[in-house]
DRENNU-737746 format. One record per residue (C-alpha): residue in one letter; residue number from 1; x negated, y negated, z. Coordinates in steps of 0.05 Angstrom, whole numbers, plus 5000, padded with zeros to 4 digits. Each point is the difference from the previous one (the first is absolute). Layout:
<atoms>
ATOM,A,NUM,X,Y,Z
...
</atoms>
This chain:
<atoms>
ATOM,X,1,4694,5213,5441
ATOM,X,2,5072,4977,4990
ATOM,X,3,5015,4943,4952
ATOM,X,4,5075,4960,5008
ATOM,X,5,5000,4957,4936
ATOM,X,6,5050,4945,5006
ATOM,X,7,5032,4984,4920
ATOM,X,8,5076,4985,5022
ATOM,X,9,5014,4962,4927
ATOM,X,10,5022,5012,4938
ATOM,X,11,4988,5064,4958
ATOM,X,12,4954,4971,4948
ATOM,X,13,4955,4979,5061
ATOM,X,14,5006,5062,5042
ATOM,X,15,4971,5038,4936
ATOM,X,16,4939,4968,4989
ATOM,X,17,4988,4993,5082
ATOM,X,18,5009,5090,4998
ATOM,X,19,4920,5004,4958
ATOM,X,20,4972,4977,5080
ATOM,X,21,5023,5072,5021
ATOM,X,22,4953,5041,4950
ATOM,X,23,4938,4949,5010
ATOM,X,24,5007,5012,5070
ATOM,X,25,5011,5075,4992
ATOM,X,26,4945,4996,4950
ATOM,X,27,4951,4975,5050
ATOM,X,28,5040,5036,5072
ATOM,X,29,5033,5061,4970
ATOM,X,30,5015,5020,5061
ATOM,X,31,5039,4937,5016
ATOM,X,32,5081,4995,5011
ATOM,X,33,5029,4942,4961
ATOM,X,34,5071,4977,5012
ATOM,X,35,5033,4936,4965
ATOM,X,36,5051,4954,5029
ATOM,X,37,5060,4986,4946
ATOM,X,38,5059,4972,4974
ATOM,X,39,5049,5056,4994
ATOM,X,40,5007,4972,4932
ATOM,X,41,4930,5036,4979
ATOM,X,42,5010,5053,5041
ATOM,X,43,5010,5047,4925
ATOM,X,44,4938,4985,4974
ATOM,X,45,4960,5020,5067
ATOM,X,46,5033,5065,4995
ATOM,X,47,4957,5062,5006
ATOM,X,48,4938,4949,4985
ATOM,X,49,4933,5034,4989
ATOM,X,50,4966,4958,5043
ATOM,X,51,5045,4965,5050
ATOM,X,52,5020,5050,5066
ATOM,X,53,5060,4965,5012
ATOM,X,54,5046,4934,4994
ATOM,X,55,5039,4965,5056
ATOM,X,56,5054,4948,4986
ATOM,X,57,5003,4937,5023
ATOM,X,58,5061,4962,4999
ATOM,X,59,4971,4934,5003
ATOM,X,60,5064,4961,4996
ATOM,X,61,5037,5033,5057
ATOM,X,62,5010,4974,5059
ATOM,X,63,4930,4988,5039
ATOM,X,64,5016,5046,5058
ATOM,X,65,5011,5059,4947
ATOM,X,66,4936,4970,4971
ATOM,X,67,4956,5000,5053
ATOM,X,68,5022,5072,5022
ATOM,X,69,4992,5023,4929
ATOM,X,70,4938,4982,4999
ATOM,X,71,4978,5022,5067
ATOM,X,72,5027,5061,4985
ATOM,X,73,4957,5013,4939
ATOM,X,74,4931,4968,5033
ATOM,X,75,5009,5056,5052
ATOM,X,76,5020,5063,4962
ATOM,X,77,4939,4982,4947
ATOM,X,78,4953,4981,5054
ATOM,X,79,4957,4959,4950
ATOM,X,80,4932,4989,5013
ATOM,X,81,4993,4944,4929
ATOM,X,82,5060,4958,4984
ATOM,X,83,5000,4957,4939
ATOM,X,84,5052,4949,4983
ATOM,X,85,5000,4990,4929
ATOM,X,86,5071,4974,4983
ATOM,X,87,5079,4999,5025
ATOM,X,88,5019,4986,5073
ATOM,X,89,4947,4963,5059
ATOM,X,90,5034,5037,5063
ATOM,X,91,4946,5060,4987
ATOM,X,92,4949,4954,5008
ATOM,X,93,5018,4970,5065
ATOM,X,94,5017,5081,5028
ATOM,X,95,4932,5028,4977
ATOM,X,96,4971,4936,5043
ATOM,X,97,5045,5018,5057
ATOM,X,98,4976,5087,5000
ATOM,X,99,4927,4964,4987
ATOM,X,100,4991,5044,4939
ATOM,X,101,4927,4997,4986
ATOM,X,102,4997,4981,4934
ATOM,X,103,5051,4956,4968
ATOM,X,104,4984,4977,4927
ATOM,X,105,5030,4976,4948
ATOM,X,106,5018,4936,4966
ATOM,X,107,4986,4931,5030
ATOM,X,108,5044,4959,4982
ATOM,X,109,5054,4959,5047
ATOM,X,110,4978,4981,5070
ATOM,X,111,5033,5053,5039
ATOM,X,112,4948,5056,4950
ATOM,X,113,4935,4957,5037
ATOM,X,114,5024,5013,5060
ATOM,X,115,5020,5072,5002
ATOM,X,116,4952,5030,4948
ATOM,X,117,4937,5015,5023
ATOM,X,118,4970,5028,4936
ATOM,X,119,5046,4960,4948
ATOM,X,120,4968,4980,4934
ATOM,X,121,5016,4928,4971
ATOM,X,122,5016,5005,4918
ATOM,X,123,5017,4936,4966
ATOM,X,124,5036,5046,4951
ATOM,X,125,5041,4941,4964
ATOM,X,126,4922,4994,4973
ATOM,X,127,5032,5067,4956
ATOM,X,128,4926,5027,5001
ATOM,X,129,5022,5069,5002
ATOM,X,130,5063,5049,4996
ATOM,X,131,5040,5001,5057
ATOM,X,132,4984,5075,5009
ATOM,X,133,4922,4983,4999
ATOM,X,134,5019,4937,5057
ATOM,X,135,5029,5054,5048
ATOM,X,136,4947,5053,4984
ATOM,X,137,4941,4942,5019
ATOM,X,138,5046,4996,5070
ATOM,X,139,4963,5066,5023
ATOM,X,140,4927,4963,5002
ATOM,X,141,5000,4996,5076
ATOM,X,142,5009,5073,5002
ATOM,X,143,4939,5009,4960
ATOM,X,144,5036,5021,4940
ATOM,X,145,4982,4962,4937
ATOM,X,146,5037,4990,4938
ATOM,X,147,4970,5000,4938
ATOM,X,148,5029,4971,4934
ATOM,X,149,4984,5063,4953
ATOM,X,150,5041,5038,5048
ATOM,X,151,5062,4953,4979
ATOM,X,152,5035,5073,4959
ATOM,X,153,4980,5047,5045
ATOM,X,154,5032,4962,5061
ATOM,X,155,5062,4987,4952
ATOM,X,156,5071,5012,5050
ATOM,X,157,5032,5071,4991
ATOM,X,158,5072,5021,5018
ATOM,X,159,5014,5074,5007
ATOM,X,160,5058,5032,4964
ATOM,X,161,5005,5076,4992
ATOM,X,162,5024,5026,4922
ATOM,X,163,5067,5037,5040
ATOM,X,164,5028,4933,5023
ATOM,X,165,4982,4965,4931
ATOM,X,166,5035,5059,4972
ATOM,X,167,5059,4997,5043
ATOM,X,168,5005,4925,4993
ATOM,X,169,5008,5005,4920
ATOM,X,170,5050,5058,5005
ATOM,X,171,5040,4951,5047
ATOM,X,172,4984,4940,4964
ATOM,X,173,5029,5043,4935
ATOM,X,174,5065,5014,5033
ATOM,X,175,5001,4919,5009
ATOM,X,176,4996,4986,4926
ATOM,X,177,5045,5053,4978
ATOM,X,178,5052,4969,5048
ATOM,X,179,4985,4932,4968
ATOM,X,180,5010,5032,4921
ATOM,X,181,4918,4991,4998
ATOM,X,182,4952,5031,4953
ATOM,X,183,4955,5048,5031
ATOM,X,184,4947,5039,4985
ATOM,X,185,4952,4936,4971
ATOM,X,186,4939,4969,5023
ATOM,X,187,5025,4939,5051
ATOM,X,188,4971,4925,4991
ATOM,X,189,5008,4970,5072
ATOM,X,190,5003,4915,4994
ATOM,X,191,5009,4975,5076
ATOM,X,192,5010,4930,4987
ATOM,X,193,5017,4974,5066
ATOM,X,194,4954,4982,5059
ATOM,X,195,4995,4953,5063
ATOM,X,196,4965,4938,5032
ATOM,X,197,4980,4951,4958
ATOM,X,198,4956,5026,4947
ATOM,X,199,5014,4976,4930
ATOM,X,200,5038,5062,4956
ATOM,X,201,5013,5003,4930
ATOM,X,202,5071,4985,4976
ATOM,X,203,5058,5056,5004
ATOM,X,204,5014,4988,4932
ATOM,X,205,4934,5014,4980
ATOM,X,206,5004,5072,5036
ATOM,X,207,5064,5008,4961
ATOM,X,208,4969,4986,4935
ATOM,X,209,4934,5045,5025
ATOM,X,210,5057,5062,4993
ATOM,X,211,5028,4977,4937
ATOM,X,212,4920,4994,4968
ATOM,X,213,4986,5072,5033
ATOM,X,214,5065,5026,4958
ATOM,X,215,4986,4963,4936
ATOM,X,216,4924,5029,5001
ATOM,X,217,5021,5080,5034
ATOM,X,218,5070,4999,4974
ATOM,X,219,5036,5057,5050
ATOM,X,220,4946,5018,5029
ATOM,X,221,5007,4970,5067
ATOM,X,222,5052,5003,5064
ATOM,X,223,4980,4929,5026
ATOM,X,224,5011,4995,5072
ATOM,X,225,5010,4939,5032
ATOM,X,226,4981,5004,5078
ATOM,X,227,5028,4946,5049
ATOM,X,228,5014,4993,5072
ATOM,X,229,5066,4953,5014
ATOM,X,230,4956,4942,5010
ATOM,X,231,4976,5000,4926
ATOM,X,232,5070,4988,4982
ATOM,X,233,4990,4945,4965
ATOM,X,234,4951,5030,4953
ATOM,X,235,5038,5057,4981
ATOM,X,236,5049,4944,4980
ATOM,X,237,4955,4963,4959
ATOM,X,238,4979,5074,4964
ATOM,X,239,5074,5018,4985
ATOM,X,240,5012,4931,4961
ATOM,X,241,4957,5024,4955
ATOM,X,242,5015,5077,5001
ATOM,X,243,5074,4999,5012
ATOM,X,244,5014,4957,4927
ATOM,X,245,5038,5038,4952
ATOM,X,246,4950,5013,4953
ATOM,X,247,4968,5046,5046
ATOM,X,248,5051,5044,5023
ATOM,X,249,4971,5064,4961
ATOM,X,250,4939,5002,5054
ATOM,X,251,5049,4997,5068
ATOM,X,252,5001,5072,5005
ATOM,X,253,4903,4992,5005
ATOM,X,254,5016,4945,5053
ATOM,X,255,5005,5011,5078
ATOM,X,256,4999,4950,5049
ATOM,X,257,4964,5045,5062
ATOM,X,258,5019,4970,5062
ATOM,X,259,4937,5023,5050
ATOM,X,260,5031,4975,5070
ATOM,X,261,5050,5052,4983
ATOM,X,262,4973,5066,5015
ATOM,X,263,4929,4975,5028
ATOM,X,264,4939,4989,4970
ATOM,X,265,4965,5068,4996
ATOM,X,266,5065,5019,4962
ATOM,X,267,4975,4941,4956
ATOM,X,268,4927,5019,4995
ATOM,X,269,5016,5071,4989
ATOM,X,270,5036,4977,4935
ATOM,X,271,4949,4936,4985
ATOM,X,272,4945,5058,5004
ATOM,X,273,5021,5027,4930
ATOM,X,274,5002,4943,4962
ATOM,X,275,4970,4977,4937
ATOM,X,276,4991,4933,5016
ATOM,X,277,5012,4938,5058
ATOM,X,278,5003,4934,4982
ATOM,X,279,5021,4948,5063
ATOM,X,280,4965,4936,5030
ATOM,X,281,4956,4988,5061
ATOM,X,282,5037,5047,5058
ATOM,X,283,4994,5061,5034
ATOM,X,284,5034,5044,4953
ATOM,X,285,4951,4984,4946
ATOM,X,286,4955,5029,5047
ATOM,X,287,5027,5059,5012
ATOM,X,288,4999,5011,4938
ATOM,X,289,4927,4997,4983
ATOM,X,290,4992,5042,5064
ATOM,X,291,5052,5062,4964
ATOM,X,292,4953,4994,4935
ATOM,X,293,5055,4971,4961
ATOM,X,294,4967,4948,4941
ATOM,X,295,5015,4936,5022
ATOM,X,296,5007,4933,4971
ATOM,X,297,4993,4951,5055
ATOM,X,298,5031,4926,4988
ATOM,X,299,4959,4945,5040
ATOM,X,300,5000,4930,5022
ATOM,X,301,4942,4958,4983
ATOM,X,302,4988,4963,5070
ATOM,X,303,4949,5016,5037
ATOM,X,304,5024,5038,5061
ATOM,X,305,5056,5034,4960
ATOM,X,306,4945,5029,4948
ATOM,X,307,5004,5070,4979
ATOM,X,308,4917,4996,5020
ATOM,X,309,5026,5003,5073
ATOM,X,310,5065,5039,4997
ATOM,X,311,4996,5043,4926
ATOM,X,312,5029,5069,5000
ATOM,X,313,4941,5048,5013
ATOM,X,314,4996,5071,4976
ATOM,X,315,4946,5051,5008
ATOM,X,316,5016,4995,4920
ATOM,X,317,4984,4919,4995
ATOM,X,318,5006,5019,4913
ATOM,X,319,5083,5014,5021
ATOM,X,320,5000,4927,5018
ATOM,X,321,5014,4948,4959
ATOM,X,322,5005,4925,5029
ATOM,X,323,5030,4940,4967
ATOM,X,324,4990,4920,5027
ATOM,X,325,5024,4940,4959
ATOM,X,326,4941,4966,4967
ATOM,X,327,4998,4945,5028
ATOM,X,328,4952,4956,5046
ATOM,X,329,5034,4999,5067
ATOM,X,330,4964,4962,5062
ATOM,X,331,5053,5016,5040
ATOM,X,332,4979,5043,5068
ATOM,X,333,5058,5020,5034
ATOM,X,334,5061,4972,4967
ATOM,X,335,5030,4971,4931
ATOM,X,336,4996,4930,4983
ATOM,X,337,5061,5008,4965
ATOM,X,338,5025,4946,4958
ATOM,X,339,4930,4959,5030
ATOM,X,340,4962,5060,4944
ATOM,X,341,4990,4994,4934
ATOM,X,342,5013,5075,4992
ATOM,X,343,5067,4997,5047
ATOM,X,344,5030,5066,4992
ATOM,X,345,4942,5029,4967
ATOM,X,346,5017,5076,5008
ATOM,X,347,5042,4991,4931
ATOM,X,348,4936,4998,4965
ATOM,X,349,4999,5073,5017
ATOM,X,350,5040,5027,4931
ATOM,X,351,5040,5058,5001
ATOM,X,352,4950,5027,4942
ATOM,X,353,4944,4995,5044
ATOM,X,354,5029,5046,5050
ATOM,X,355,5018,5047,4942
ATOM,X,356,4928,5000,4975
ATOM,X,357,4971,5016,5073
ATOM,X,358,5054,5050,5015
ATOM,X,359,4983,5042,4932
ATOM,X,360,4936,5000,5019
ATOM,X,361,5007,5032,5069
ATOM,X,362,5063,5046,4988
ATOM,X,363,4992,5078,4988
ATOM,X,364,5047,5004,4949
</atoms>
């Protein structure tokens, strides 16, 4: 049996898609399962436990390097099941065209009707279930059932060997000392930025988070702020805060960690070690949770954007710590805005309350 699972998105999705691969295995182990990806999440499929192997798609290139992409992988795997379950459509139509026997997946647009012949129709802005647990409930035509107490045990993994964390740090060392850095202390890692269009708490807030996490553990911490250079403009909103006079004796415990620049298994192999992650609803907050760092997840209160359909899971679910405003939101898929009473209602997250669930999570 060979498996071709199609998740061409974004890294937060591609994570909770890679649990299909061990409930499959679980139920075939004899069975070969290969993912189509982004090369953006090509790091965390790395040397998976469960997934054989990864192809890239490059689903915005050209369509005649598209379509031969994909030929190409459809007839090196050879699958026997293909399941769609997020990213580019151009899979679909090719496992059609070879008449793959089984294609499943998710039925959603018009084109999924008419080329999957085992797809599964989830209404999942109903936000019944994780995200994880709607992909894992896409396996029901192949006889394979999911069951809710199995929610941990199904929980993603990403495999990272204790040489390359080691390696990483002794790199990531030579970084801060070239940067006049502290080293040597337990690292605090606030990721403040994200994408698309779910709401985020303010980059001042994150700021202040640091300056709480000093006043409380005073030297205790390096504080690490990750970013990519599309978060720009939440670094800036941190360093307003950070970068005022009055807090010039903790420079030398800040680092602003770049991860685009040397990759992102670079960046996990450092993330790996820390004490604590604190970041919004995005796919380095679940990496996180994955590693077995504590994490204190920041989350909008509208319905499709809830932390019960895309929350950080851990095989640890006591490391994870989630925060929502309190509010009453009847939004489903997008603010009201100034139409809500609570308009910009992540503020009513405080910077203490973030303190208090960090504490309670961090091995100090």
């Amino acid at each position: 049996m060979n498996v071709l699972i199609n998740r061409s998105d974004a890294i937060g999705d591609s994570i909770l898609t890679m649990s299909m691969a061990k409930m499959i295995k679980d139920k075939h182990p004899n069975a070969k399962v290969v993912f189509i990806i982004s090369a953006k999440t090509a790091d965390v499929f790395k040397d998976h436990p469960y997934v054989d192997a990864y192809k890239i798609y490059h689903r915005n290139a050209r369509f005649y390097i598209k379509i031969n992409e994909i030929l190409k992988i459809f007839r090196e795997v050879k699958p026997t099941h293909y399941f769609f379950v997020g990213g580019g459509y151009l899979p679909n139509f090719v496992a059609w065209l070879l008449m793959v026997p089984f294609r499943g997946g998710l039925k959603s647009r018009w084109h999924t009707y008419l080329f999957l012949n085992k797809g599964v129709r989830q209404k999942r802005s109903m936000v019944t279930m994780h995200e994880m647990e709607y992909n894992l409930n896409l396996l029901a035509p192949m006889g394979i059932d999911y069951n809710y107490q199995d929610k941990e045990k199904y929980a993603p993994e990403i495999s990272m060997s204790e040489d390359e964390k080691r390696e990483g740090m002794l790199d990531f060392y030579k970084d801060l000392e070239a940067e006049g850095k502290t080293t040597g202390l337990k690292m605090v890692f606030i990721h403040p930025g994200m994408t698309g269009h779910t709401l985020n708490w303010s980059p001042r807030n994150y700021g202040r988070l640091v300056l709480k996490l000093e006043q409380k553990f005073p030297e205790k911490f390096l504080f690490v702020i990750s970013f990519t250079p599309s978060d720009d403009l939440y670094v800036k909103g941190m360093r307003e805060i950070l970068d005022q006079k009055e807090n010039e004796s903790l420079q030398n415990r800040i680092y602003y960690f770049n991860g685009v620049k040397k990759g992102l298994r670079h960046y996990m192999s450092i993330l790996s070690q820390a004490s604590l992650f604190v970041g919004p609803s995005t796919g380095t907050t679940h990496i996180a949770a994955v590693l077995g760092v504590p994490v204190v997840g920041l989350y909008s209160p509208i319905k499709i954007q809830s932390a019960l359909r895309w929350g950080p899971l851990s095989k640890n679910s006591e490391k994870t710590r989630i925060l929502v405003p309190d509010v009453i939101c009847g939004e489903v898929k997008k603010c009201a805005e100034r139409a809500c009473p609570y308009f910009e209602c992540m503020r009513k997250i405080e910077v203490e309350d973030v303190v208090k669930q960090a504490t309670a999570i961090m091995e100090l």
